[in-house]
N, C-alpha and C positions, 0 to 999 in steps of 0.2 A: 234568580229573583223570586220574593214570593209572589204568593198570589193576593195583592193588597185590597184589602176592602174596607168602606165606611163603617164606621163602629154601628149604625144601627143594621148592615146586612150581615155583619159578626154577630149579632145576637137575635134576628131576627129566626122564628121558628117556619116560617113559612103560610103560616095563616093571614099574617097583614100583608095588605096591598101597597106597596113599596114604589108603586110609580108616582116619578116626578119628583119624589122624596129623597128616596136613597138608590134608586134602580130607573131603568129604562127601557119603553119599548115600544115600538109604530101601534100607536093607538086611534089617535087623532087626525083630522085630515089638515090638520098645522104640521103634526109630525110629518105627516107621507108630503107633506110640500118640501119640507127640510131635507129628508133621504133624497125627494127628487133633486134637490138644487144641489145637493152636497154630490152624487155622483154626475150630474154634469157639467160640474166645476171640474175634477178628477177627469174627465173625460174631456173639456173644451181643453184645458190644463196641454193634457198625450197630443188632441190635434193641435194647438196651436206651435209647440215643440216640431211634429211631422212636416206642418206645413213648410215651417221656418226654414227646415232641413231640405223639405223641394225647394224652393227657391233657391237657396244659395245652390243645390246643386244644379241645378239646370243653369244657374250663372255663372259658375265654373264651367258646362259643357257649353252654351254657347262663347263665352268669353273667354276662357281658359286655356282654349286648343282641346281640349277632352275628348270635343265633337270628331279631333283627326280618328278616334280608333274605330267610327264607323267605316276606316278605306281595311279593307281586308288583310294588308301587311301588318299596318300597326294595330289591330286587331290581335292579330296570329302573335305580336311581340307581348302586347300585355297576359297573355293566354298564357304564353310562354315563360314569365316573368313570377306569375301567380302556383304555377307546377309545384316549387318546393313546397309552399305555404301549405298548399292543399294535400300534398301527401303528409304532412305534418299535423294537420288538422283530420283527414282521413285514421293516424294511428291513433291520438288521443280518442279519437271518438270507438273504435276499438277496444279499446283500455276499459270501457264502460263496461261492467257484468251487468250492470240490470237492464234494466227493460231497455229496447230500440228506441231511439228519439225519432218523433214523427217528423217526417222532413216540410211539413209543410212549416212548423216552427224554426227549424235550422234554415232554409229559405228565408221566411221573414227577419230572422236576425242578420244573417247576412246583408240584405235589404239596409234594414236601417243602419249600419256601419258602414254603407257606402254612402247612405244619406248624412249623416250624422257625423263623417269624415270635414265636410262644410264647417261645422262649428270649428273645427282644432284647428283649421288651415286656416280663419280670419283670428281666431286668439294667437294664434303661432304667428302670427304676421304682425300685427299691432301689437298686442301686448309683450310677445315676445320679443320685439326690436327694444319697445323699452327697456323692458326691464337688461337686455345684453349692452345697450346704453351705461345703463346706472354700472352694471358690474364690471364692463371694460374701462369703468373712468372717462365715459366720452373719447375712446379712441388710442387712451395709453397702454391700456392692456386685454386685449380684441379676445385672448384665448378665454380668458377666466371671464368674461363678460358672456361667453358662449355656453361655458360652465353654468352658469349662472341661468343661463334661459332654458338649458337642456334637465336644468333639475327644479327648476321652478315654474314654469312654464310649458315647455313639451311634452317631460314624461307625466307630471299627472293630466294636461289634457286631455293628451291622445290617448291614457288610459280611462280617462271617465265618460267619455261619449262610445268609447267601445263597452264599456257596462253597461252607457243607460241602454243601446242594443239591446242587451241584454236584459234588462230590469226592466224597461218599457212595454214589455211582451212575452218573451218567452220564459220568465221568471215567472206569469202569473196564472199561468197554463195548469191545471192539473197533473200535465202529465212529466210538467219541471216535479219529480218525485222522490231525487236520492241527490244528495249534495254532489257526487261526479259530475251529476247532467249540467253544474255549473260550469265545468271545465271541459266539457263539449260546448257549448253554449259559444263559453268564450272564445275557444279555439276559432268558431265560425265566425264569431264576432271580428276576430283579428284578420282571418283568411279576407274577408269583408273590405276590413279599412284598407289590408297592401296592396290587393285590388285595385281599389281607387288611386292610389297612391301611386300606386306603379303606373297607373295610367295618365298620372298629371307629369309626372317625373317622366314618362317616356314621351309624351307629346309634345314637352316643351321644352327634352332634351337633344330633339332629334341631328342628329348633323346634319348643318348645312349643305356640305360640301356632295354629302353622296344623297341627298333629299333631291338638289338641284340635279343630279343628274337620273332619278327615279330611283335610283336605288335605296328604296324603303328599309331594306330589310338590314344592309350596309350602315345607315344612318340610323338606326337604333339598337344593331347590336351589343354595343359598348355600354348604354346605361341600361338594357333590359338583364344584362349576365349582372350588375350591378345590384339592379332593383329584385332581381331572384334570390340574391343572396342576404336581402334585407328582411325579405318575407315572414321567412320562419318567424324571426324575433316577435313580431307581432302576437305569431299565433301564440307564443309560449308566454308573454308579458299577461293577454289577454286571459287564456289559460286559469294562469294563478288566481286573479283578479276574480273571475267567473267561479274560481274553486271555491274561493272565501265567501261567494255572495249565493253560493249552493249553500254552506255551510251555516250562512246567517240566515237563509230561511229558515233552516231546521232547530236555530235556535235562538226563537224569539227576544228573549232575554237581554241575549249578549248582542245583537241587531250588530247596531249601529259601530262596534266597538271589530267586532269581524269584519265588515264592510273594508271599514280604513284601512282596517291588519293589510287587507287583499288587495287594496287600490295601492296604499305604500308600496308592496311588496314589487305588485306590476312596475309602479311609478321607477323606482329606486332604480332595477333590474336595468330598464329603457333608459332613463335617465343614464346610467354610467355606460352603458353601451353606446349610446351617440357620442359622450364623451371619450373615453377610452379609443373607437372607432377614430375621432377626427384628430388626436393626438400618434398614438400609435405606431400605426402603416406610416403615415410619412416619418418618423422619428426612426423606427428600422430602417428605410430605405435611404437616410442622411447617413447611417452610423452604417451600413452596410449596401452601397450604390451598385453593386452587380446583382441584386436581388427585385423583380420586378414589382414595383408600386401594387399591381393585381393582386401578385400571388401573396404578400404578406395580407392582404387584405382578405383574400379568401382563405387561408388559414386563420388570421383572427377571427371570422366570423366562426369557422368552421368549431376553434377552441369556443371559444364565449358562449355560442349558440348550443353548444355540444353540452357545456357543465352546465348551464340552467335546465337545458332541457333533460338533462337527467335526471336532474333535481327533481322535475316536475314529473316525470312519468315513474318516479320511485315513490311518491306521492300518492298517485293516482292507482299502481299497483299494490300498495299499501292495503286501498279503500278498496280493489277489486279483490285482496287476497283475505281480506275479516269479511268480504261479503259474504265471498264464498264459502268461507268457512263455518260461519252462522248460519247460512243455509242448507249445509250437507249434515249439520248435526242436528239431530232432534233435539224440538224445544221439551220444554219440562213437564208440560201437559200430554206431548204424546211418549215421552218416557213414562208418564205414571199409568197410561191407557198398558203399554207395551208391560209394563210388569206387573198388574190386574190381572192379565189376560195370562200371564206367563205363572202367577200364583193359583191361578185358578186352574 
C-alpha cells in the first residue's frame, strides 16, 4: 500500500501550517479532550469485554460443576489432562530464535483464554444448536447438521476468542517483537482454552458409578485420557492463527487480509477434525469390530494431530532458520567498515 496523502500535503513545502487543514495534531484543549475520550473508549471497550468474560466464568464455576476440581483428585485429573498440550506449547515456544517471551505476558494470555473460553461455550450452545437444527433438517439428517455447526460455528469461535487472548494484550506489548512470538502467544492461548475445557468436560463427565463409591480418580479416568488427547489440537489450531496475526503486525498494509488468512486456516484445520473425529473412529470400528473404539481413536488423533503439527513447526523452523541466517551474516554496512579496514 502506498503511503496516501491529501493533494495539499503532496505539495505542501513545509513552511505553511497544515493544522485542521490538511494535517493533525494535540494542540487544543478540545483536541486533549478528544485523545482523552477516544482512548477511554478503547480502554472501557477491553474492560467491558474482561468483565463479561469474569462473569460468565465464575457462572460456569459456580454452576457448571468447575467448582468440583477444587477436591484435589479432579484437580490432579485436569492437571493431567492438560500434560500433552503443555509439552506442545513448551516446543513451539522453543522454536522461537529471538528474544525470550516475558512470562508475565504468556501468563496473562493464558488468563484471558480461560476467561474468554465463556464466550464459545454460550455461542456453541445456542447458536450452534441452531444453526445444527437448520443443517440436519430438523432431525433427518443429525450427521451433516453437526457438519454444519462444527465449520460454522465451533471452529471459527473457539478460534477467535483464543486470538482476541491474544490481540487483547499481548499483541500490544513491545515486546510482541518478531511475528513467531505470534505462534508462542497462540500456543498459550490454546494450552489456556483446553485447560478450561478439560475441566468442564471432566467435571461433568465424572462416573457415577465409581464417584458414588469415592473413587475419584476411577470416575474420571476415561474422559481425562480423552480430554489429553484433544489438547494438542488447540495448541496447533491456535498456533497458526497467532502466526498470521504476528505476521499482520509486521505488515500493516495487508492487516486485516492476514488476520483472516490465520483465523481460516485455524478455523478450517479444528473444524474438520471435530468432524472427521465424530465420523471416523466409530465407522472403523463398524467395518472392523475386534479393533477397540479407543485405540482407532488415539491413532486418529495421534495421525491428524501429527500432520498439522508438522506443518506448523516446518513453518516456524523456516522463520527460526532465515533468522538465524540473517544474523550470522554481516549486514552490508559492517561488510563495507570490514573492507575499509582490510584496503587500508
Amino acid at each position: 500500500m502506498t503511503d496516501r496523502r491529501d493533494p495539499i500535503q503532496a505539495r505542501a513545502d513545509g513552511s505553511q501550517d497544515l493544522y485542521d487543514v490538511a494535517t493533525w495534531e494535540v494542540r487544543s484543549r478540545l483536541d486533549r479532550v478528544a485523545v482523552s475520550i477516544f482512548r477511554g473508549l478503547k480502554f472501557s471497550l477491553r474492560a467491558i469485554v474482561f468483565l463479561m468474560a469474569l462473569i460468565i466464568f465464575v457462572a460456569q464455576f459456580a454452576l457448571g460443576g468447575v467448582g468440583a476440581i477444587t477436591e484435589p483428585a479432579v484437580g490432579a485429573l485436569v492437571v493431567l489432562s492438560a500434560l500433552p498440550a503443555l509439552g506442545l506449547a513448551w516446543y513451539v515456544r522453543r522454536e522461537d530464535a529471538t528474544s525470550e517471551e516475558p512470562l508475565e505476558l504468556m501468563v496473562a494470555t493464558f488468563v484471558l483464554a480461560v476467561l474468554f473460553a465463556g464466550f464459545a461455550g454460550i455461542l456453541n450452545t445456542y447458536v450452534g444448536n441452531g444453526v445444527q437444527a437448520i443443517g440436519s433438517g430438523f432431525g433427518t439428517l443429525p450427521v451433516l447438521g453437526l457438519v454444519f455447526m462444527f465449520y460454522l460455528v465451533v471452529g471459527p469461535v473457539e478460534e477467535t476468542v483464543k486470538w482476541l487472548a491474544i490481540r487483547l494484550y499481548a499483541y500490544r506489548s513491545e515486546r510482541f517483537d518478531a511475528v513467531i512470538d505470534g505462534a508462542v502467544y497462540g500456543a498459550i492461548a490454546g494450552l489456556g482454552f483446553a485447560t478450561i475445557e478439560n475441566a468442564l468436560y471432566i467435571t461433568q463427565n465424572l462416573n457415577a458409578a465409581f464417584l458414588a463409591s469415592g473413587n475419584i480418580v476411577g470416575a474420571g479416568s476415561d474422559i481425562t485420557a480423552v480430554r489429553a488427547l484433544a489438547g494438542p489440537g488447540h495448541v496447533i489450531y491456535s498456533a497458526f492463527a497467532g502466526y498470521y496475526l504476528g505476521l499482520a503486525k509486521f505488515n500493516p498494509e495487508n492487516r486485516g487480509p492476514i488476520v483472516v488468512k490465520g483465523l481460516l486456516i485455524a478455523a478450517l484445520i479444528h473444524a474438520t477434525y471435530n468432524t472427521l473425529v465424530t465420523i471416523v473412529p466409530d465407522l472403523i470400528s463398524v467395518l472392523i469390530p475386534s479393533v477397540s473404539p479407543f485405540v482407532v481413536f488415539l491413532g486418529f488423533v495421534i495421525v491428524y494431530d501429527g500432520f498439522f503439527g508438522y506443518i506448523l513447526l516446518r513453518k516456524l523452523r523456516r522463520y527460526s532458520h532465515t533468522y538465524r541466517d540473517l544474523h550470522d551474516t554481516p549486514d552490508a554496512s559492517e561488510m563495507k567498515v570490514e573492507k575499509t579496514e582490510y584496503d587500508a
